[in-house]
KEMI-293464 format. One line per 8 residues: number of its first residue (from 1); for each residue x, y, z of N, C-alpha, C. Coordinates in nm, 2 decimals, always signed. Layout:
BEGIN
NUM	X,Y,Z,X,Y,Z,X,Y,Z; ...
//
This chain:
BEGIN
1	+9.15,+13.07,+6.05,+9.04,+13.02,+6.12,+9.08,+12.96,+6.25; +9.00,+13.02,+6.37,+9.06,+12.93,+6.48,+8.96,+12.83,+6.49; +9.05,+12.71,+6.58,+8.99,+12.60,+6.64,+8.87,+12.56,+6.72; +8.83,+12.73,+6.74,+8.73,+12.72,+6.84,+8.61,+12.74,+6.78; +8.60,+12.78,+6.63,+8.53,+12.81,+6.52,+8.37,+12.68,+6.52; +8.28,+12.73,+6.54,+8.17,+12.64,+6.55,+8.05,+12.68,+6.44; +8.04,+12.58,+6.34,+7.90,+12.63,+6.26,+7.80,+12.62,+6.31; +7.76,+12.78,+6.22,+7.60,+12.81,+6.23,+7.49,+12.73,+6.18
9	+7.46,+12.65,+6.21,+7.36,+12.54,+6.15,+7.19,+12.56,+6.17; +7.12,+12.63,+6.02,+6.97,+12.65,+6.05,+6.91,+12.55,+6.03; +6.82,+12.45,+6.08,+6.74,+12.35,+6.03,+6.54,+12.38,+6.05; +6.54,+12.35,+5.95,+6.37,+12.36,+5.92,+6.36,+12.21,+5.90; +6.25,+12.20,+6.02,+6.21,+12.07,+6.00,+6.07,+12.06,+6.06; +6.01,+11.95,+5.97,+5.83,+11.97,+5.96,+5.83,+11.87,+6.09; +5.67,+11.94,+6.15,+5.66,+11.88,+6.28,+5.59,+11.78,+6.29; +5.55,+11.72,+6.24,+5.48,+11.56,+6.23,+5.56,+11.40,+6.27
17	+5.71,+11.53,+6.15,+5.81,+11.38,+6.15,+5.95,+11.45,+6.23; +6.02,+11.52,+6.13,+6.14,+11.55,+6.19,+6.20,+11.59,+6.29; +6.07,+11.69,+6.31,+6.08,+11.77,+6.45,+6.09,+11.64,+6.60; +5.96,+11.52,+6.54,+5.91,+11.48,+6.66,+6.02,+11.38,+6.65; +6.12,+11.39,+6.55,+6.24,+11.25,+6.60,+6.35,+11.35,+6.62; +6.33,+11.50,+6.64,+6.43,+11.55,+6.68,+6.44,+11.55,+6.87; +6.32,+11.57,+6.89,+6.21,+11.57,+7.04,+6.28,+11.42,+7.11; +6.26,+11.35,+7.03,+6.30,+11.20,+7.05,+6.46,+11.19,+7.09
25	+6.48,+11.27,+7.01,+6.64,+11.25,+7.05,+6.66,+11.27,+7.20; +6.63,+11.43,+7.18,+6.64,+11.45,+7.31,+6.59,+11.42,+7.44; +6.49,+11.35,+7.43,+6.41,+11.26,+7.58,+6.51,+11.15,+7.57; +6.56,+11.08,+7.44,+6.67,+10.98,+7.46,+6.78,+10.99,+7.45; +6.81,+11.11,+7.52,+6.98,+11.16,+7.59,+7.03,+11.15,+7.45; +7.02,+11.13,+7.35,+7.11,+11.12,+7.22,+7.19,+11.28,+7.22; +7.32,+11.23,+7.23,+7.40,+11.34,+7.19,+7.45,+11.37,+7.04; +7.36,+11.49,+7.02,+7.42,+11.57,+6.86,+7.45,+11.74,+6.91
33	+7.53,+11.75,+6.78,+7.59,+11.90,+6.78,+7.47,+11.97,+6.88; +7.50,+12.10,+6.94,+7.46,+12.21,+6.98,+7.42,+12.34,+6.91; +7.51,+12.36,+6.82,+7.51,+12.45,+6.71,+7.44,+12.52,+6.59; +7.30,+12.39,+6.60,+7.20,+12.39,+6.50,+7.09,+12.46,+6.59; +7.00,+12.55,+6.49,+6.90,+12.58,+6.54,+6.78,+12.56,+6.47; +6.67,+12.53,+6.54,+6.56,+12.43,+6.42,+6.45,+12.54,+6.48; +6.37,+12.49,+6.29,+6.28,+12.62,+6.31,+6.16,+12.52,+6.31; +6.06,+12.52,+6.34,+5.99,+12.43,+6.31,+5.85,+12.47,+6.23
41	+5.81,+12.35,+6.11,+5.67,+12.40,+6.04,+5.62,+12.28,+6.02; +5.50,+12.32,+5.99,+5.40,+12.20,+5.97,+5.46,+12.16,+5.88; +5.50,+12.16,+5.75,+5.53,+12.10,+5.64,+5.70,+12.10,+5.62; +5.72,+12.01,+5.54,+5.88,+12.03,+5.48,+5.84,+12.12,+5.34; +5.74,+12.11,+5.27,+5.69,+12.16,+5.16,+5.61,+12.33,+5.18; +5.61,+12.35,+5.32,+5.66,+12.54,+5.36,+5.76,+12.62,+5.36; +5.85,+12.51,+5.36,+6.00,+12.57,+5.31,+6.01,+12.71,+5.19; +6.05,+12.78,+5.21,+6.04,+12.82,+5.10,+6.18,+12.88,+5.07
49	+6.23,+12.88,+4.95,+6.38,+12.92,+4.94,+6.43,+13.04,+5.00; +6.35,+13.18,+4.98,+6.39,+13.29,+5.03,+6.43,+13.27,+5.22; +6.31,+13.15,+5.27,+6.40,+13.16,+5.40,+6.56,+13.09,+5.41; +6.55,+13.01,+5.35,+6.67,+13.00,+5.32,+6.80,+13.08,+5.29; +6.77,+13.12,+5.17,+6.85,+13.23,+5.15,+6.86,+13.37,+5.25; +6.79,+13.36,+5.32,+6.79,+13.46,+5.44,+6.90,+13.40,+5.54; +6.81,+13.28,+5.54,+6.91,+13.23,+5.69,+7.09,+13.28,+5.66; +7.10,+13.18,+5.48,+7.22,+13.25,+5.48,+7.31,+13.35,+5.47
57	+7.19,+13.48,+5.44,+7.24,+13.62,+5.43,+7.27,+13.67,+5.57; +7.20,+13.62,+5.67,+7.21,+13.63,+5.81,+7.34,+13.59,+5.89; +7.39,+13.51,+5.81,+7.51,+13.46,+5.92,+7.51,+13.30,+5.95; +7.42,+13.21,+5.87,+7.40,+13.05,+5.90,+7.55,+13.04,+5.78; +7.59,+12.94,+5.84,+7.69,+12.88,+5.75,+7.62,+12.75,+5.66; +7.51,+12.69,+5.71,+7.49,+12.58,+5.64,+7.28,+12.61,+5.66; +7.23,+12.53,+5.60,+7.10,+12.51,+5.63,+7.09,+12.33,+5.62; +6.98,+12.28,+5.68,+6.93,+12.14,+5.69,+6.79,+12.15,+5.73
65	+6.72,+12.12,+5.59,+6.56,+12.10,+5.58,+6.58,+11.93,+5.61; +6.44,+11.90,+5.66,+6.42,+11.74,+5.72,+6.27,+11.76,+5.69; +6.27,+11.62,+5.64,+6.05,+11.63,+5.63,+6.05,+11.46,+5.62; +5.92,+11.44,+5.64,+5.88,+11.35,+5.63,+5.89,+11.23,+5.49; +5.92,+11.10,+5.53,+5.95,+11.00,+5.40,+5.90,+11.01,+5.30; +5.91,+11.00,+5.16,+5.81,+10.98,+5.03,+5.71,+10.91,+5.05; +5.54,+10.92,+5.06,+5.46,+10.82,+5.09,+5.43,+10.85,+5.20; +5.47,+10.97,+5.30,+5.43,+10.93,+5.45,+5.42,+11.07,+5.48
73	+5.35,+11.17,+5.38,+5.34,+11.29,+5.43,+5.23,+11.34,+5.50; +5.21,+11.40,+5.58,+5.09,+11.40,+5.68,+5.03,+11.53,+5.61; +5.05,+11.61,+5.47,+5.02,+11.71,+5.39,+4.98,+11.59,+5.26; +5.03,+11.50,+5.24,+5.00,+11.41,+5.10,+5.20,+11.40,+5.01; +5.10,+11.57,+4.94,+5.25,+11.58,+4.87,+5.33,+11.67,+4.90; +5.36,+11.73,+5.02,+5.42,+11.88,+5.09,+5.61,+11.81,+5.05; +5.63,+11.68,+5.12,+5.79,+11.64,+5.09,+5.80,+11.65,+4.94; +5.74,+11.62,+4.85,+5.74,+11.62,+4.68,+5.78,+11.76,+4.66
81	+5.67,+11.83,+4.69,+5.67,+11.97,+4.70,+5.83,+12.08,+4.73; +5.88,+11.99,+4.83,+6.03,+12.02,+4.95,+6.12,+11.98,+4.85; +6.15,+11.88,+4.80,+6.16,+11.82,+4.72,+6.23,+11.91,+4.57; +6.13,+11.92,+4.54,+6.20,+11.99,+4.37,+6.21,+12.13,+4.41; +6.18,+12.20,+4.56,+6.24,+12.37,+4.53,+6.36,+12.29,+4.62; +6.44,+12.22,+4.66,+6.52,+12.19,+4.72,+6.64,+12.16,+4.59; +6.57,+12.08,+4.49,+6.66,+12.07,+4.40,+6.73,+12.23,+4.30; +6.63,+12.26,+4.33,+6.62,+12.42,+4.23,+6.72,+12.50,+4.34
89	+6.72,+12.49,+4.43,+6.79,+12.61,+4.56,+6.90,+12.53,+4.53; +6.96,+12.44,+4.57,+7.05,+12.33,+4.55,+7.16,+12.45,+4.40; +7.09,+12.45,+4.35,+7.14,+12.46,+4.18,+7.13,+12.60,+4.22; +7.07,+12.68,+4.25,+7.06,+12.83,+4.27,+7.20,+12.87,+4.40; +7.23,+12.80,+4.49,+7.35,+12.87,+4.59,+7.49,+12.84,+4.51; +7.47,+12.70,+4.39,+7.59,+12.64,+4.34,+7.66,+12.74,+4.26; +7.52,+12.87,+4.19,+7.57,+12.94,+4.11,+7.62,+13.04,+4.17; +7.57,+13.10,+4.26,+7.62,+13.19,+4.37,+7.76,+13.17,+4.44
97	+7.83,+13.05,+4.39,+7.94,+12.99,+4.44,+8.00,+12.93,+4.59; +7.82,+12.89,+4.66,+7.82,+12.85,+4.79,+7.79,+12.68,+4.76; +7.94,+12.65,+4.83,+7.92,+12.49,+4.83,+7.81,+12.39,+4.84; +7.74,+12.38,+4.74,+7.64,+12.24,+4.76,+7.65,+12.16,+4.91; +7.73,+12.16,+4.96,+7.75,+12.09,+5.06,+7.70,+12.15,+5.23; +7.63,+12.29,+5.20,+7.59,+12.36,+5.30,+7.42,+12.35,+5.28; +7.39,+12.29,+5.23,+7.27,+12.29,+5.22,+7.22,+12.14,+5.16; +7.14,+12.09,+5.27,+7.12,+11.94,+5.28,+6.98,+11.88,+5.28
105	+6.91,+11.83,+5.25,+6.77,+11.78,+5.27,+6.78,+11.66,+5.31; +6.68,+11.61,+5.43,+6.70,+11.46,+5.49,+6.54,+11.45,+5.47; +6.53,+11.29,+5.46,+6.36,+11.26,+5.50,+6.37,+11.16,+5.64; +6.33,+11.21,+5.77,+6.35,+11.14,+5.89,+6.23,+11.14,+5.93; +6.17,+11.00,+6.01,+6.06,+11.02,+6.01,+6.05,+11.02,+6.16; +5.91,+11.01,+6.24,+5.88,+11.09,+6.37,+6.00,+10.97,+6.51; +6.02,+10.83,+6.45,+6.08,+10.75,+6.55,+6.21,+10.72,+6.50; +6.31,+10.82,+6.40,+6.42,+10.82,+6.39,+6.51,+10.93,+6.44
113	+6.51,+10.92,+6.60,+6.57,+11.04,+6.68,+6.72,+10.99,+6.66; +6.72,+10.86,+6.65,+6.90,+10.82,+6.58,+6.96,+10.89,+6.47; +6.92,+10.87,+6.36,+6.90,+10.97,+6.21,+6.90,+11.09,+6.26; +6.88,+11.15,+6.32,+6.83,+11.32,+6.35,+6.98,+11.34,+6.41; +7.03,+11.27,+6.52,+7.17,+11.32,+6.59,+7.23,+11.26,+6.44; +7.26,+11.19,+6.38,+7.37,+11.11,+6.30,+7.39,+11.23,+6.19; +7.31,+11.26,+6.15,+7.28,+11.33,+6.01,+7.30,+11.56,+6.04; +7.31,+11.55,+6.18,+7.35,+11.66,+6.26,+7.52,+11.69,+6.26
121	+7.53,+11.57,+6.30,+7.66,+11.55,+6.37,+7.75,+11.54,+6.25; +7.67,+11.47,+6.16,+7.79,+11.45,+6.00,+7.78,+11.60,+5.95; +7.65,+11.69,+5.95,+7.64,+11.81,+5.88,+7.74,+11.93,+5.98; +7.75,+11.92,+6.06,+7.83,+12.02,+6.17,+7.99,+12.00,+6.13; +8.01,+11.82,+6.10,+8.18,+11.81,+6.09,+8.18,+11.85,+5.93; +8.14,+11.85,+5.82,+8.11,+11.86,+5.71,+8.16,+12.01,+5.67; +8.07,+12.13,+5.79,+8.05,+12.23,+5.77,+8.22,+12.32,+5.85; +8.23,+12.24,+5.91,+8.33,+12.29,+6.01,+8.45,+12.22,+5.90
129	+8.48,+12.14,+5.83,+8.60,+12.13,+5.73,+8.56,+12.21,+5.66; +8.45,+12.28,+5.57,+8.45,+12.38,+5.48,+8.47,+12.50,+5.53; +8.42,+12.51,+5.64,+8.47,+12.65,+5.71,+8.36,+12.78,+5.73; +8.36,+12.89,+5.78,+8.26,+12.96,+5.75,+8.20,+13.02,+5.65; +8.15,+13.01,+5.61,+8.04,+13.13,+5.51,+8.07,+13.22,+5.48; +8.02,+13.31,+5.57,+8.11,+13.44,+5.61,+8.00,+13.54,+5.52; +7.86,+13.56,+5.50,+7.80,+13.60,+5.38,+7.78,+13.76,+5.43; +7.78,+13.74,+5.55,+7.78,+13.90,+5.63,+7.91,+14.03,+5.60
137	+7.99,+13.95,+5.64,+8.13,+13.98,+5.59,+8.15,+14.05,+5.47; +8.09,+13.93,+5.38,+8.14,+14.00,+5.20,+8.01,+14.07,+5.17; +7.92,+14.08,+5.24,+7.85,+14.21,+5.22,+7.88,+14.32,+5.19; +7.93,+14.32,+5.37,+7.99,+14.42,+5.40,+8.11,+14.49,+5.35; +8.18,+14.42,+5.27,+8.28,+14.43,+5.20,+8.25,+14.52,+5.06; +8.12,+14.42,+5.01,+8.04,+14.47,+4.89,+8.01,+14.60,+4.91; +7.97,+14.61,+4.99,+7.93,+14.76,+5.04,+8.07,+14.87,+5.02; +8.11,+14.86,+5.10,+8.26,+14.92,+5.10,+8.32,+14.96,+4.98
145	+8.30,+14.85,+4.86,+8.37,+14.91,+4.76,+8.28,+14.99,+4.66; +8.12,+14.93,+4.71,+8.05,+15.02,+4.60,+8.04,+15.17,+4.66; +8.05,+15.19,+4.79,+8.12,+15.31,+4.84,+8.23,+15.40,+4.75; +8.36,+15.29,+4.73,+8.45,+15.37,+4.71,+8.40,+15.40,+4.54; +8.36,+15.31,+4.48,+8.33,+15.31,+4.32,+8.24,+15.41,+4.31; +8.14,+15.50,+4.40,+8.03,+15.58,+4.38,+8.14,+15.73,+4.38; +8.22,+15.72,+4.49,+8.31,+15.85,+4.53,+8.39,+15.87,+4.42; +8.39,+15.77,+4.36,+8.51,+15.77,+4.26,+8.40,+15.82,+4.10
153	+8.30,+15.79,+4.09,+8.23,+15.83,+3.97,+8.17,+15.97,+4.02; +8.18,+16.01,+4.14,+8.17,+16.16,+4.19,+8.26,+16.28,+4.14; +8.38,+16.22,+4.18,+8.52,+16.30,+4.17,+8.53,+16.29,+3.97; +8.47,+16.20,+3.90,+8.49,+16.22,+3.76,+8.37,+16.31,+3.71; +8.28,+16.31,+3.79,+8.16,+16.34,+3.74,+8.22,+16.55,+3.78; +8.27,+16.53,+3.88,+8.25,+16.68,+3.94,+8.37,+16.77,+3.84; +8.46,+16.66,+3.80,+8.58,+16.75,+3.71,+8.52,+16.79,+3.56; +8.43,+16.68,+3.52,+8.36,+16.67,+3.38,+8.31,+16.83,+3.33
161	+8.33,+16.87,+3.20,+8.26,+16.96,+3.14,+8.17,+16.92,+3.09; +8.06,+17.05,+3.11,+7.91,+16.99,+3.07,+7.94,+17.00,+2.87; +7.85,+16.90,+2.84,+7.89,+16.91,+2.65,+7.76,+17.05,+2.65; +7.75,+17.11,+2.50,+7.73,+17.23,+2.47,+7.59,+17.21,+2.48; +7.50,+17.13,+2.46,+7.33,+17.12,+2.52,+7.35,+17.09,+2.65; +7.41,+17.11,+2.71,+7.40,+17.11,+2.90,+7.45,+17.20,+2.96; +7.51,+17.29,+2.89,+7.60,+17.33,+2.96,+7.57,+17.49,+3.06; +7.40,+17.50,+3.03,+7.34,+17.63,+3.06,+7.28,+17.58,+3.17
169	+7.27,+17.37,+3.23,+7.15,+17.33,+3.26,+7.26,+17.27,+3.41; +7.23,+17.31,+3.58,+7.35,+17.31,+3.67,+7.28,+17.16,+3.70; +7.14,+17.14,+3.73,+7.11,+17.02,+3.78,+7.10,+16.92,+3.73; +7.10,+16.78,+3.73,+7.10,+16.67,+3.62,+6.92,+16.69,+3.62; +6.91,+16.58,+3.51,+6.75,+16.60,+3.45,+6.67,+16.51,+3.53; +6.55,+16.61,+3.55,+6.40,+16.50,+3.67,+6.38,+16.40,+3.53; +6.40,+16.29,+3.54,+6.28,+16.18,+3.48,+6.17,+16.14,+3.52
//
Protein backbone atom coordinates (compact mmCIF):
# COMPACT_ATOMS: atom_id res chain seq x y z
CA UNK A 1 0.00 0.00 0.00
CA UNK A 2 1.38 3.35 -0.77
CA UNK A 3 1.39 6.40 1.34
CA UNK A 4 -0.42 8.37 -0.87
CA UNK A 5 -3.38 5.79 -0.51
CA UNK A 6 -6.63 8.01 0.45
CA UNK A 7 -10.19 6.40 1.58
CA UNK A 8 -13.18 6.27 -0.25
CA UNK A 9 -15.60 7.57 2.21
CA UNK A 10 -19.56 7.43 1.28
CA UNK A 11 -21.73 9.32 3.75
CA UNK A 12 -25.58 9.42 3.73
CA UNK A 13 -26.74 11.92 5.81
CA UNK A 14 -30.36 13.27 6.41
CA UNK A 15 -30.93 16.82 5.60
CA UNK A 16 -32.69 18.39 8.48
CA UNK A 17 -29.69 17.59 10.78
CA UNK A 18 -26.50 16.17 9.46
CA UNK A 19 -26.37 17.51 6.26
CA UNK A 20 -27.18 21.06 7.77
CA UNK A 21 -24.16 20.60 10.46
CA UNK A 22 -22.19 19.36 7.64
CA UNK A 23 -23.18 22.91 5.53
CA UNK A 24 -22.12 24.42 8.87
CA UNK A 25 -18.96 23.15 8.87
CA UNK A 26 -18.15 24.43 5.90
CA UNK A 27 -19.43 28.27 6.11
CA UNK A 28 -17.20 27.76 9.46
CA UNK A 29 -13.94 27.09 7.59
CA UNK A 30 -13.85 23.77 9.78
CA UNK A 31 -11.34 21.63 8.28
CA UNK A 32 -12.34 17.71 7.72
CA UNK A 33 -11.05 15.02 5.34
CA UNK A 34 -11.84 15.73 1.53
CA UNK A 35 -12.34 12.18 0.75
CA UNK A 36 -15.88 11.61 1.82
CA UNK A 37 -18.64 11.96 -0.39
CA UNK A 38 -22.25 12.72 1.06
CA UNK A 39 -25.35 11.79 -0.45
CA UNK A 40 -27.92 13.55 0.98
CA UNK A 41 -31.83 12.41 2.09
CA UNK A 42 -34.55 13.58 3.79
CA UNK A 43 -34.37 10.90 6.33
CA UNK A 44 -31.47 8.76 8.09
CA UNK A 45 -34.40 6.11 8.16
CA UNK A 46 -34.20 6.07 3.82
CA UNK A 47 -31.19 4.55 4.22
CA UNK A 48 -31.57 1.48 2.91
CA UNK A 49 -28.87 -1.29 3.11
CA UNK A 50 -28.66 -2.30 -0.48
CA UNK A 51 -27.34 1.35 -0.99
CA UNK A 52 -24.97 0.63 1.11
CA UNK A 53 -23.89 -2.36 -0.03
CA UNK A 54 -23.65 -0.88 -3.44
CA UNK A 55 -21.59 1.99 -2.34
CA UNK A 56 -19.36 -0.84 -1.21
CA UNK A 57 -19.48 -3.03 -4.27
CA UNK A 58 -18.51 0.13 -6.12
CA UNK A 59 -15.28 0.98 -4.72
CA UNK A 60 -16.15 2.99 -1.15
CA UNK A 61 -13.84 1.70 1.40
CA UNK A 62 -15.98 2.71 4.30
CA UNK A 63 -19.67 4.14 4.57
CA UNK A 64 -20.90 6.89 7.34
CA UNK A 65 -24.74 7.23 7.80
CA UNK A 66 -25.45 10.51 10.19
CA UNK A 67 -29.30 11.34 11.11
CA UNK A 68 -30.73 13.16 13.49
CA UNK A 69 -30.71 12.62 17.72
CA UNK A 70 -33.14 10.08 19.32
CA UNK A 71 -36.28 12.33 20.04
CA UNK A 72 -35.43 14.96 17.47
CA UNK A 73 -36.46 13.44 14.30
CA UNK A 74 -38.06 15.74 11.91
CA UNK A 75 -39.79 12.09 10.35
CA UNK A 76 -40.77 11.16 14.27
CA UNK A 77 -39.24 7.70 14.02
CA UNK A 78 -37.09 7.67 10.62
CA UNK A 79 -33.45 7.63 13.18
CA UNK A 80 -35.22 4.43 15.09
CA UNK A 81 -36.00 3.15 11.82
CA UNK A 82 -31.80 3.99 10.69
CA UNK A 83 -31.19 2.55 13.65
CA UNK A 84 -32.04 -1.30 13.77
CA UNK A 85 -31.30 -1.76 9.71
CA UNK A 86 -27.94 -0.23 10.80
CA UNK A 87 -27.66 -2.78 13.44
CA UNK A 88 -28.73 -5.68 11.00
CA UNK A 89 -26.11 -4.32 8.10
CA UNK A 90 -23.57 -3.85 10.88
CA UNK A 91 -23.98 -7.85 11.45
CA UNK A 92 -24.52 -8.58 7.65
CA UNK A 93 -20.80 -6.97 6.28
CA UNK A 94 -19.21 -8.70 9.65
CA UNK A 95 -20.33 -11.93 7.95
CA UNK A 96 -19.05 -11.08 4.65
CA UNK A 97 -15.74 -10.56 6.47
CA UNK A 98 -15.76 -6.64 6.03
CA UNK A 99 -14.46 -4.92 9.19
CA UNK A 100 -17.29 -3.51 11.39
CA UNK A 101 -15.21 -0.63 11.55
CA UNK A 102 -16.08 0.57 7.92
CA UNK A 103 -19.31 1.14 8.49
CA UNK A 104 -20.38 3.72 11.14
CA UNK A 105 -23.65 5.52 12.22
CA UNK A 106 -23.51 9.03 13.96
CA UNK A 107 -26.61 11.01 15.39
CA UNK A 108 -25.40 14.92 14.65
CA UNK A 109 -27.70 17.32 14.86
CA UNK A 110 -28.20 20.56 12.48
CA UNK A 111 -25.64 22.96 14.87
CA UNK A 112 -23.02 20.30 15.39
CA UNK A 113 -20.70 21.31 12.31
CA UNK A 114 -17.85 20.44 15.02
CA UNK A 115 -19.03 16.63 15.41
CA UNK A 116 -19.42 16.45 11.59
CA UNK A 117 -15.39 17.40 10.88
CA UNK A 118 -14.40 15.29 14.30
CA UNK A 119 -16.30 12.21 13.51
CA UNK A 120 -14.92 12.51 9.61
CA UNK A 121 -11.59 13.02 10.41
CA UNK A 122 -11.49 9.98 13.01
CA UNK A 123 -13.45 7.76 10.27
CA UNK A 124 -10.86 8.68 7.27
CA UNK A 125 -7.64 7.92 9.92
CA UNK A 126 -9.60 4.65 11.06
CA UNK A 127 -10.09 3.66 7.44
CA UNK A 128 -6.71 4.60 6.19
CA UNK A 129 -4.96 2.16 9.10
CA UNK A 130 -7.36 -0.64 7.88
CA UNK A 131 -6.50 0.03 4.47
CA UNK A 132 -8.47 -0.44 1.26
CA UNK A 133 -11.46 -2.57 0.58
CA UNK A 134 -10.61 -3.37 -2.48
CA UNK A 135 -14.27 -5.05 -3.25
CA UNK A 136 -13.76 -4.29 -7.08
CA UNK A 137 -10.67 -6.08 -7.17
CA UNK A 138 -11.89 -9.44 -5.58
CA UNK A 139 -14.61 -9.33 -7.86
CA UNK A 140 -12.76 -9.28 -10.41
CA UNK A 141 -10.73 -11.84 -9.31
CA UNK A 142 -13.98 -13.93 -8.54
CA UNK A 143 -14.68 -13.63 -11.83
CA UNK A 144 -11.42 -14.89 -13.17
CA UNK A 145 -11.44 -17.96 -11.49
CA UNK A 146 -15.03 -18.84 -12.06
CA UNK A 147 -13.70 -18.43 -15.67
CA UNK A 148 -11.05 -20.73 -15.22
CA UNK A 149 -13.43 -23.33 -13.16
CA UNK A 150 -16.17 -23.22 -16.11
CA UNK A 151 -13.19 -24.03 -18.91
CA UNK A 152 -12.11 -26.55 -16.71
CA UNK A 153 -15.74 -28.32 -16.29
CA UNK A 154 -15.75 -27.89 -20.24
CA UNK A 155 -12.50 -29.73 -21.06
CA UNK A 156 -14.07 -32.75 -18.51
CA UNK A 157 -17.35 -32.37 -19.84
CA UNK A 158 -15.91 -32.59 -23.70
CA UNK A 159 -13.57 -35.84 -22.86
CA UNK A 160 -16.70 -37.56 -21.00
CA UNK A 161 -18.58 -40.56 -22.57
CA UNK A 162 -22.10 -40.18 -22.91
CA UNK A 163 -23.60 -43.30 -20.36
CA UNK A 164 -25.88 -45.81 -22.61
CA UNK A 165 -29.41 -43.70 -22.30
CA UNK A 166 -27.55 -40.65 -23.77
CA UNK A 167 -25.56 -41.75 -25.83
CA UNK A 168 -27.78 -41.49 -29.21
CA UNK A 169 -28.80 -37.90 -27.61
CA UNK A 170 -25.60 -34.93 -29.09
CA UNK A 171 -27.40 -32.01 -27.22
CA UNK A 172 -27.84 -31.71 -23.44
CA UNK A 173 -31.67 -31.79 -22.48
CA UNK A 174 -34.29 -28.41 -22.93
CA UNK A 175 -35.88 -28.14 -19.46
Amino acid sequence: MTNDWSPRIVAFFCNWCTYTAADLAGVSRLKYASNVRVIRLMCSGRVDPQFVLDALAKGADAVLIGGCHPFDCHYVEGNYKCLRRFQLLKRMVQELGIEGDRLRLEWISAAEGDKVRTVINEMSATIRRLGPLGIPAKVEEWDREMEQFAAGIEVLESQAEPCESHAGVREGANV
